[in-house]
C-alpha positions as CSV (number, residue, x, y, z in Angstrom):
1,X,-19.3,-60.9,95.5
2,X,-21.1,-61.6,92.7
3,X,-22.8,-57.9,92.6
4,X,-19.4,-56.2,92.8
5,X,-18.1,-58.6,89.8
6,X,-21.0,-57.2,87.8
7,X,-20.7,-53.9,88.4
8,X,-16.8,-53.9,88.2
9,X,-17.5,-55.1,84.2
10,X,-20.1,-53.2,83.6
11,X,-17.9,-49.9,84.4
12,X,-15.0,-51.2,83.2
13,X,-17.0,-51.2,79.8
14,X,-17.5,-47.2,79.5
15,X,-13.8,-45.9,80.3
16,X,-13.0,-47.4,76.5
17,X,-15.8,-46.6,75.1
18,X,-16.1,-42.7,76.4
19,X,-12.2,-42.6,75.3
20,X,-13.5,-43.7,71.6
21,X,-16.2,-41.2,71.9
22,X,-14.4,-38.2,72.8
23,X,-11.9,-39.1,70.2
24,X,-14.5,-38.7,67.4
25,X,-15.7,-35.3,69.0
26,X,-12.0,-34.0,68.8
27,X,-11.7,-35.5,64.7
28,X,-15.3,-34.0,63.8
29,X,-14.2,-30.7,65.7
30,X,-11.3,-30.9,63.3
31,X,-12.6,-31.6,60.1
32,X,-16.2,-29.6,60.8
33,X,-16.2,-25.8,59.8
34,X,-14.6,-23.1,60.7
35,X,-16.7,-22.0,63.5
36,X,-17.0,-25.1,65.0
37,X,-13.2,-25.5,64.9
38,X,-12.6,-22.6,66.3
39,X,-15.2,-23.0,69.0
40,X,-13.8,-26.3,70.0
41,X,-9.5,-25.8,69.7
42,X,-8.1,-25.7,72.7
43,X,-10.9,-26.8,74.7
44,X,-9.7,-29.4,77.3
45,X,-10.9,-33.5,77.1
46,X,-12.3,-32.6,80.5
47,X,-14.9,-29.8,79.1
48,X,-15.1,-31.2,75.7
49,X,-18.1,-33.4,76.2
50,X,-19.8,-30.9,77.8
51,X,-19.2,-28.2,75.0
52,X,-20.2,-30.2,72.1
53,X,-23.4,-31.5,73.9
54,X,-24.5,-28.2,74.2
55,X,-24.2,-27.2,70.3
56,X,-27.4,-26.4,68.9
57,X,-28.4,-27.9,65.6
58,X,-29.6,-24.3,64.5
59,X,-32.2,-25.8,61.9
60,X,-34.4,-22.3,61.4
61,X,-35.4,-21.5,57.8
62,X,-31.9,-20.1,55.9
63,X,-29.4,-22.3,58.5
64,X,-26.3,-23.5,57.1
65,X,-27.6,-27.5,56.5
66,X,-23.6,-28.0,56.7
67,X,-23.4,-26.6,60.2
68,X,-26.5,-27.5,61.3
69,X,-25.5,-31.4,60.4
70,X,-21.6,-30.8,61.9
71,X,-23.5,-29.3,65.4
72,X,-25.5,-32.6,65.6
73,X,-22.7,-34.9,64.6
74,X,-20.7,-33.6,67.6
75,X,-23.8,-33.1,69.9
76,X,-24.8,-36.9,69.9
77,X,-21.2,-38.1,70.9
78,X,-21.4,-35.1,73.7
79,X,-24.4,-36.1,75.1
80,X,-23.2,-40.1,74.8
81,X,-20.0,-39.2,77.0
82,X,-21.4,-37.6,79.8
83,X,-24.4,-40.4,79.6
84,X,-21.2,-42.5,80.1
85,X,-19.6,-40.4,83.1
86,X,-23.1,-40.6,84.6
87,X,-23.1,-44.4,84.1
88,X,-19.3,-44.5,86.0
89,X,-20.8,-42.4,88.4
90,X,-24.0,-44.7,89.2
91,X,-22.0,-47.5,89.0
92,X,-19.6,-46.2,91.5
93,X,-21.9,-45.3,94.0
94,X,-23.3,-48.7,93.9
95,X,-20.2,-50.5,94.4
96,X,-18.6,-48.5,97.2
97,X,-21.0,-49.7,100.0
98,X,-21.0,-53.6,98.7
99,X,-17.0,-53.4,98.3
100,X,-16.6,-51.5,102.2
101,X,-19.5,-54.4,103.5
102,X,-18.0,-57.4,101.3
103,X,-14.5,-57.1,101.3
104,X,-13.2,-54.0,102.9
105,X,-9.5,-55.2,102.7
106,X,-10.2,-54.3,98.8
107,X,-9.8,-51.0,99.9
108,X,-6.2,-51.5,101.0
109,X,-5.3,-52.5,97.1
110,X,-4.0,-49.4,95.3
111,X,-5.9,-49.9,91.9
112,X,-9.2,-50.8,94.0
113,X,-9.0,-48.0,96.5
114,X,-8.1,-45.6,93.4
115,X,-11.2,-46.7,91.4
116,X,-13.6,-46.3,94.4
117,X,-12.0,-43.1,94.6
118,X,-12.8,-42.3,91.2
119,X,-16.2,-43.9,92.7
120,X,-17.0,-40.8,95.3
121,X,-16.0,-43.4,98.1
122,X,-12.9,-42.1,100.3
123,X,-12.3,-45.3,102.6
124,X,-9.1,-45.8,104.0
């Protein structure tokens, strides 16, 4: 029990914190330039991370040190919210065996059986 306790806290940690991270990709996308906003509006929260890891800092000689600096402000959070979605998926993958072996009744519980949804596990 004490396994699934941990791991239970330790992804309950990164929903908030991936929710605060996107948030500050979508209010640098907003406030970066015009290429970057455009590049970014209308993209949804689910590909968001995704697109703004993948910005390239552009640093060649004659680059736009504005751009270049807005590309890697809204790359690091990218690359910290799918580091985060790998963490939830880790962790999920961990606690879905020990939850079915430990306390399969768990499984019953609509919040528990949703999360090890979330978690890859589809126990019924």
């Amino acid at each position: 029990m004490e396994a699934i306790r941990a791991l239970v806290v330790a992804g309950r940690s990164a929903r908030p914190a991936r929710i605060m991270t996107l948030n500050q990709i979508r209010h640098l996308s907003f406030t970066g330039p015009e290429e970057l906003r455009a590049r970014l509006k209308g993209v949804s929260r689910h590909h968001l991370a995704a697109r703004a890891a993948a910005l390239r800092p552009g640093q060649r000689e004659g680059a736009d040190p504005v751009m270049a600096a807005a590309r890697t402000a809204l790359r690091m959070p990218g690359r910290r919210v799918l580091a985060l979605d790998e963490e939830k998926a880790r962790t999920g993958a961990l606690l879905a065996p020990l939850v079915t072996a430990t306390a399969p009744q768990l499984l019953t519980v609509s919040g528990a059986r949703h999360r090890g949804r979330a978690a890859g596990h589809r126990g019924g």
